[in-house]
matplotlib code that plots the C-alpha trace (Angstrom):
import matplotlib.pyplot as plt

x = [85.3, 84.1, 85.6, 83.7, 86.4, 86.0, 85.2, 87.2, 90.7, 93.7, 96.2, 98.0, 95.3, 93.6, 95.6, 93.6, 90.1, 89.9, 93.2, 91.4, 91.4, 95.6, 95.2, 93.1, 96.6, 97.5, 100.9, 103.1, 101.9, 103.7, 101.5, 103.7, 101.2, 101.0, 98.1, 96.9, 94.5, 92.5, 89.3, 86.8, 85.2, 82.9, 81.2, 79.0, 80.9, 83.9, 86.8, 86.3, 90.1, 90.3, 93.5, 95.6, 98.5, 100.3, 101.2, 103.1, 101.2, 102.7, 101.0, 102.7, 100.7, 103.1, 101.8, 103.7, 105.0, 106.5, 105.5, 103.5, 101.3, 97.8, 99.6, 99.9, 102.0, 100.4, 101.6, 99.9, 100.9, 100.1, 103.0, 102.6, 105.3, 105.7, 105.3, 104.4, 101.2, 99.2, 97.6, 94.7, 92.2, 90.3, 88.1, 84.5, 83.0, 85.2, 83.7, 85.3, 85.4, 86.2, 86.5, 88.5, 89.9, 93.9, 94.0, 97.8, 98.4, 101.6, 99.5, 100.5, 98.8, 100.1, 98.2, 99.0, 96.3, 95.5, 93.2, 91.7, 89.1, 86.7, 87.2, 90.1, 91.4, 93.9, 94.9, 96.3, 97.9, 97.6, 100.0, 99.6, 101.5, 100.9, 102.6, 103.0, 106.0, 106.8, 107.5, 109.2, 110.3, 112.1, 112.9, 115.9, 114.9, 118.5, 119.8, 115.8, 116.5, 114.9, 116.5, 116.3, 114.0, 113.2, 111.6, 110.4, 108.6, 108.0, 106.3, 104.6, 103.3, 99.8, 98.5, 95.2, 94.2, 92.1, 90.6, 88.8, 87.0, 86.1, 84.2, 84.0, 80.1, 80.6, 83.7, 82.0, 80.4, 82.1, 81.1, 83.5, 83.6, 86.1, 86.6, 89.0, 90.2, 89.3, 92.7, 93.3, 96.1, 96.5, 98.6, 99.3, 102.1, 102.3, 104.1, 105.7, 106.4, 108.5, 108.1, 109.2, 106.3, 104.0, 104.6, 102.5, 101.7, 99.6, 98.8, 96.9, 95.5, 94.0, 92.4, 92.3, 92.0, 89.8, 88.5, 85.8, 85.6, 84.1, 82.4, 81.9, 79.9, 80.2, 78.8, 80.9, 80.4, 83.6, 84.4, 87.0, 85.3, 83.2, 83.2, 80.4, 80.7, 77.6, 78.7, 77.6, 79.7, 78.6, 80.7, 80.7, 81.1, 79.7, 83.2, 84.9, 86.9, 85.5, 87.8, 87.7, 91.5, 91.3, 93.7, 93.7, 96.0, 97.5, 98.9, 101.3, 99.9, 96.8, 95.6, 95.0, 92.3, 92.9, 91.0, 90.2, 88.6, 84.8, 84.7, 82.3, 80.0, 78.4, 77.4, 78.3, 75.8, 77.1, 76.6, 75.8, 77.3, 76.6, 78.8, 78.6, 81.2, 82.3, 84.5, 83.6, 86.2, 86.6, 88.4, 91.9, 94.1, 91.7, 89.6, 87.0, 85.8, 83.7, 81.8, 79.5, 79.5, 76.8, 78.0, 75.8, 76.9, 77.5, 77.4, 74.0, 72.6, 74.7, 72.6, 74.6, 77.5, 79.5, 80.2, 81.8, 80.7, 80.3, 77.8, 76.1, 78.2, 78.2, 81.5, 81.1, 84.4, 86.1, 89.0, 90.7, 93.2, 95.4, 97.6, 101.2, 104.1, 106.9, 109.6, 112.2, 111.0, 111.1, 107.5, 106.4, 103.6, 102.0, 102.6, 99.2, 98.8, 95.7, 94.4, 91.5, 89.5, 87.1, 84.7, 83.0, 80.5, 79.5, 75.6, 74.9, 73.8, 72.5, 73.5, 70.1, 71.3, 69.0, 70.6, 70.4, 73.2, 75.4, 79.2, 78.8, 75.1, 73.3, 75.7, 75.4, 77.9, 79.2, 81.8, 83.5, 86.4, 88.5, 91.2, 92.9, 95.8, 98.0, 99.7, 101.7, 101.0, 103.9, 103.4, 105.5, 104.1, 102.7, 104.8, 106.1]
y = [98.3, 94.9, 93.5, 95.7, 96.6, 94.6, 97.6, 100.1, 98.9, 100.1, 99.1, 96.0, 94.3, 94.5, 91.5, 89.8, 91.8, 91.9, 91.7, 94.3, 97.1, 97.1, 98.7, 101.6, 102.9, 105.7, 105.6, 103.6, 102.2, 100.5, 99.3, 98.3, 97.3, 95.1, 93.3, 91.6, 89.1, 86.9, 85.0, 83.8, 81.0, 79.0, 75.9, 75.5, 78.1, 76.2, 78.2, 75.9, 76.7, 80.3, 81.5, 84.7, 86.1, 88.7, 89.3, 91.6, 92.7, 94.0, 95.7, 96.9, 97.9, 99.0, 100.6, 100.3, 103.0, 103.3, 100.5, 98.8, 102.0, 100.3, 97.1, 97.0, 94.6, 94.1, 91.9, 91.6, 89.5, 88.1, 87.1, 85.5, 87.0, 83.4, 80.7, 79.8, 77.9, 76.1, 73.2, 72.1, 69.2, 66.8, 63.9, 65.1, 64.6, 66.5, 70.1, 72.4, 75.6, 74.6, 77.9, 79.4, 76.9, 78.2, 81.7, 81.1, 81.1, 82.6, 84.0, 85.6, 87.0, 88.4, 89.5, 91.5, 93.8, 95.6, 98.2, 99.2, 102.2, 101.8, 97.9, 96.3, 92.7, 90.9, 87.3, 86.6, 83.7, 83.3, 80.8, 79.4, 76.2, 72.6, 70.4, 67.0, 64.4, 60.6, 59.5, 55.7, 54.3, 50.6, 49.0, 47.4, 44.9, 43.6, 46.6, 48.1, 51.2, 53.1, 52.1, 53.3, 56.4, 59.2, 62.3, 64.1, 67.2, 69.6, 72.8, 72.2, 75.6, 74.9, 77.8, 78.7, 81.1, 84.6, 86.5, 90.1, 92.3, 96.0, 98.5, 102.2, 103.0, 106.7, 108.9, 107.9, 104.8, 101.2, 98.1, 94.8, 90.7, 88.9, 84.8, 83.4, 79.7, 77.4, 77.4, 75.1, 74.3, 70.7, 68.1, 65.0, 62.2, 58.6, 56.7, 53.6, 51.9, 48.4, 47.1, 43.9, 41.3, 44.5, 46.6, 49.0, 51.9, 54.8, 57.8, 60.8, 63.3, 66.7, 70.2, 73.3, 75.9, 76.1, 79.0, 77.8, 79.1, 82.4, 84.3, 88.2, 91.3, 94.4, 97.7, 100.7, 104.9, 107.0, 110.4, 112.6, 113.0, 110.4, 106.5, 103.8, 99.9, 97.2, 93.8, 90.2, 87.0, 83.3, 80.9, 77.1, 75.7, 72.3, 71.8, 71.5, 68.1, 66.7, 68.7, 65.9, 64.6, 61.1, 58.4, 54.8, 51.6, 49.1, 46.7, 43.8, 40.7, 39.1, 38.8, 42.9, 44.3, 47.6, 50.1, 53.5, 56.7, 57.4, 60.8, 63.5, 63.2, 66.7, 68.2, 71.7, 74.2, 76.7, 80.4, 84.0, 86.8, 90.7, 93.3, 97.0, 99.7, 103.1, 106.3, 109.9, 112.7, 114.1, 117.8, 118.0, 115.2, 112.7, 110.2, 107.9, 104.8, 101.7, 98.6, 95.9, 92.0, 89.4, 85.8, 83.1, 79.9, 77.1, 74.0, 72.6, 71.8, 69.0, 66.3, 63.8, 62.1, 65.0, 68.1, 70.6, 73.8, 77.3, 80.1, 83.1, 85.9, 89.8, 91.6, 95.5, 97.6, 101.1, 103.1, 106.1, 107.4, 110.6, 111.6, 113.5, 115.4, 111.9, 113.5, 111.3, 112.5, 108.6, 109.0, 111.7, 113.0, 112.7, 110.0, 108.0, 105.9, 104.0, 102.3, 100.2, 97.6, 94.7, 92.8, 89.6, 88.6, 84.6, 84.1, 82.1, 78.3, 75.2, 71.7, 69.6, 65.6, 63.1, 60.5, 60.7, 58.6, 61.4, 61.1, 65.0, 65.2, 68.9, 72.1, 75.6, 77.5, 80.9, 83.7, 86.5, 87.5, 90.6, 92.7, 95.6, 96.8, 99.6, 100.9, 103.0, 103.9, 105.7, 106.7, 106.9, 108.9, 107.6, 106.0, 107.6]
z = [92.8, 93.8, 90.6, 88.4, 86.4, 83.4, 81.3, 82.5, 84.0, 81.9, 84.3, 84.7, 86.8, 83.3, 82.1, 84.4, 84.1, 80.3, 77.8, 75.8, 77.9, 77.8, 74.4, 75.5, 77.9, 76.6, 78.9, 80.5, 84.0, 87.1, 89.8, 92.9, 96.0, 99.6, 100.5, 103.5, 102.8, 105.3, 106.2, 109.4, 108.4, 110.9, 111.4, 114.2, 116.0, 115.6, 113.4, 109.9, 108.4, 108.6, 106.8, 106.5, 104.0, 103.1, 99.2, 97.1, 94.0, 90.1, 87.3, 84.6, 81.3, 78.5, 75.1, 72.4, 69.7, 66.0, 63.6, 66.7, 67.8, 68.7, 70.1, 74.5, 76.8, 80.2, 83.5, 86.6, 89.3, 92.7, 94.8, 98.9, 101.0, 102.7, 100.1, 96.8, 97.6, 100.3, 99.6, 102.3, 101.2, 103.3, 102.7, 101.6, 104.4, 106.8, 106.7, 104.9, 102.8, 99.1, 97.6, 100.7, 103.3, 101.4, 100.2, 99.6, 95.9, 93.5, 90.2, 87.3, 84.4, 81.0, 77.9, 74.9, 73.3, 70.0, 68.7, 65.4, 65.6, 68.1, 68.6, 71.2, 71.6, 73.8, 74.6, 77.7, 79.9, 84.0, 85.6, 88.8, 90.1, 91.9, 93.2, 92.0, 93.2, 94.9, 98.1, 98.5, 101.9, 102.8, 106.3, 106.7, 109.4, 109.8, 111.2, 112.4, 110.3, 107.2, 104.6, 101.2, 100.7, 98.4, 98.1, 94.7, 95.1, 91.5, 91.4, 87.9, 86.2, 85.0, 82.5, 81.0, 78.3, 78.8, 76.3, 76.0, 73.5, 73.8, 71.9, 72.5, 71.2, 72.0, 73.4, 76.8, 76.5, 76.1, 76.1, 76.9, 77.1, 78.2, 78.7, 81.5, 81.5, 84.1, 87.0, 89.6, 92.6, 93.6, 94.9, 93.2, 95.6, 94.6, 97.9, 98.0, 101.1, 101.5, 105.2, 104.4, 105.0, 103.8, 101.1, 99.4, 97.1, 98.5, 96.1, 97.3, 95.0, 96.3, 95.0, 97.1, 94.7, 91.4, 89.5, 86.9, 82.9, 83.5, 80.6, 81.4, 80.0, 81.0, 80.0, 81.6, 81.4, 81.9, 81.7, 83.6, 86.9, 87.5, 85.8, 86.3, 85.3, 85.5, 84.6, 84.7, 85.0, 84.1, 86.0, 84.8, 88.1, 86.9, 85.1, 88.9, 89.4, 92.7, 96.0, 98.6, 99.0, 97.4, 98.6, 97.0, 98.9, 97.0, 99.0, 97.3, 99.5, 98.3, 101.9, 102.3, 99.5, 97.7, 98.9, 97.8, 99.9, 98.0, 96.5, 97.4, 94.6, 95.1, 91.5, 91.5, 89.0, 87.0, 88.6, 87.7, 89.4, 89.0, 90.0, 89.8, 90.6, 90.1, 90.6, 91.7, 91.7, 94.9, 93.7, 93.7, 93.7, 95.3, 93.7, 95.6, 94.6, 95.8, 94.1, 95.1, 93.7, 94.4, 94.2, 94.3, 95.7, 93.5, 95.8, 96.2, 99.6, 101.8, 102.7, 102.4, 103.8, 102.4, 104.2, 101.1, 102.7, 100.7, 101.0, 98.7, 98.8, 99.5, 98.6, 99.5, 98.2, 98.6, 98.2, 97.9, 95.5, 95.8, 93.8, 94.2, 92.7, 92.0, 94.6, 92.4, 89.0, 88.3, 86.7, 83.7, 85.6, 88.8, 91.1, 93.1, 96.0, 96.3, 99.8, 99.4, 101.1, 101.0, 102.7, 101.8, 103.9, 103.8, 104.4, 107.1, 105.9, 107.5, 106.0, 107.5, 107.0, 105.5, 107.5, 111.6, 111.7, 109.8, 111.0, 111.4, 111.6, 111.1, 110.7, 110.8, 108.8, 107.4, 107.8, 106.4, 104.3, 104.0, 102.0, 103.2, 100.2, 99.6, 96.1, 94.5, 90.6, 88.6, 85.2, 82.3, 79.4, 76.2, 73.4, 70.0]

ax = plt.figure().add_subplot(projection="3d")
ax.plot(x, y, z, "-o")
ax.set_aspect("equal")
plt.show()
């Protein structure tokens, strides 16, 4: 549904959408899905980091019974089939993608919901991880050999907070707000090298993911056959620490300066995104659904010595869910799979240089992006 789900979601993937919306399950839910995810990015008809990965993905939404009825437990995750993370930065005026030169990221989100009446919370958590660690090399001249050296390499968990509020106005109409903390992937390695007559200290620093504070309304109609959400996100984009990989040299002789690389400088403004989905029962066990999102850019135009590329964006979405008899009996009721797909389309930009003597000089750039998933939703009955 193009992300339009910030008012209606009650599965797992509503610990990430809006924490609220975990206390309006009325059973237990597992999500279990594959996803291919991948991008064609171009800069003057040169490929510009294009990237590719496969994931597994988790939902789980658990309401709770007894002394706790009104209270939900929800988990949804993102796991890469081949890593952890991928961290790609350059120096700002290399061109280069900055919200999608590495789709490779491990996410997880967990939130816990409650309900009074007509009016749902939830506080949530996501958890991504970078990388931070120390390289140190010596030459041992006697023998022309490395001598002592060391490698420290930690994936550090790096959290932020998500929040969500709903309110059912009618049986059939709800309205819903949700906050989500800024997140970022980076890569932070202090060096030390000894070479004898030369030593020095190198650190590099480097950002290749960030997702901004994003504060989201949403309006949503639902009803058994047919569901409908309009929403609106403001992203604070000018809160982004600059992407360019930043390197400073220190060296120990006086005769050798320290030098530092110069960061972009590019000011990013803050954005406004709408979105708009919905659902439509097909007759039998088949649902259909599709969304559409429109995703301003929020880097300003490059015409300066740095090259941070990004373009306005059109995300069209659809998919189909059909559900089945469980053949294991695992689940209380019936069983669904859901295929569903995305396309982002990147509109074509043109960086025009003040400067004619531009390392890069004047670029045309743009792209695509693309999803393709499959799932399987089991559910559990509703709590005593």
């Amino acid at each position: 549904m193009a992300g339009a789900r910030t008012a209606l979601d009650v599965g797992g993937a509503g610990a990430y959408y809006d924490p609220a919306l975990l206390a309006e399950a009325t059973e237990a839910r597992l999500d279990l899905g594959v996803a291919e995810l991948g991008s064609h990015l171009v800069y003057d008809q040169q490929d510009a980091g294009s990237d590719s990965f496969s994931a597994g993905e988790l939902g789980l939404v658990l309401p709770l019974g007894g002394r706790l009825r009104g209270l939900a437990f929800g988990l949804y995750g993102l796991f890469p089939s081949n890593d952890l993370g991928h961290v790609v930065s350059q120096g700002g005026e290399t061109p280069q993608f900055v919200q999608y030169g590495s789709l490779h990221r491990f996410v997880l989100y967990a939130a816990l919901a409650a309900k009074a009446g007509p009016v749902a919370g939830g506080i949530g958590v996501q958890l991504l991880n970078s990388a931070q660690g120390g390289l140190s090399l010596s030459e041992d001249f006697a023998s022309a050999t490395i001598g002592a050296r060391s490698l420290t390499l930690d994936l550090v968990p790096r959290a932020a907070i998500d929040a969500g509020l709903a309110v059912d106005a009618t049986e059939r109409l709800r309205f819903a707000g949700s906050y989500r903390g800024a997140s970022d992937v980076g890569l932070t390695l202090p060096s030390s090298v000894d070479l004898g007559p030369l030593a020095f200290d190198l650190a590099l620093s480097a950002l290749s993911f960030y997702r901004p504070p994003t504060w989201t309304l949403a309006g949503a109609w639902h009803e058994a056959a047919f569901s409908a959400d309009v929403e609106a996100s403001y992203l604070q984009w000018s809160q982004m620490p600059d992407p360019a990989l930043f390197a400073t040299f220190s060296p120990s002789t006086p005769l050798l300066p320290d030098l530092a690389s110069q960061q972009s400088g590019v000011a990013f403004h803050d954005t406004v995104v709408v979105r708009a989905g919905g659902s439509v029962a097909l007759g039998g066990p088949a649902t259909l659904f599709a969304g559409y999102q429109y995703a301003p850019t929020p880097v300003p135009d490059q015409t300066g010595p740095s090259n941070l590329l990004d373009c306005d964006r059109h995300e069209i979405a659809a998919g189909l869910s059909i559900d089945f008899a469980d053949p294991t009996e695992l689940s209380s009721g019936p069983a669904s799979v859901i295929f569903a797909g995305q396309y982002h389309l990147l509109v074509t930009r043109e960086a025009v240089k003040q400067s004619p003597l531009d390392l890069y000089g004047d670029g045309v750039y743009g792209g695509s992006l693309w999803l393709a998933s499959v799932s399987l939703v089991l559910r559990f009955g509703g709590a005593k």
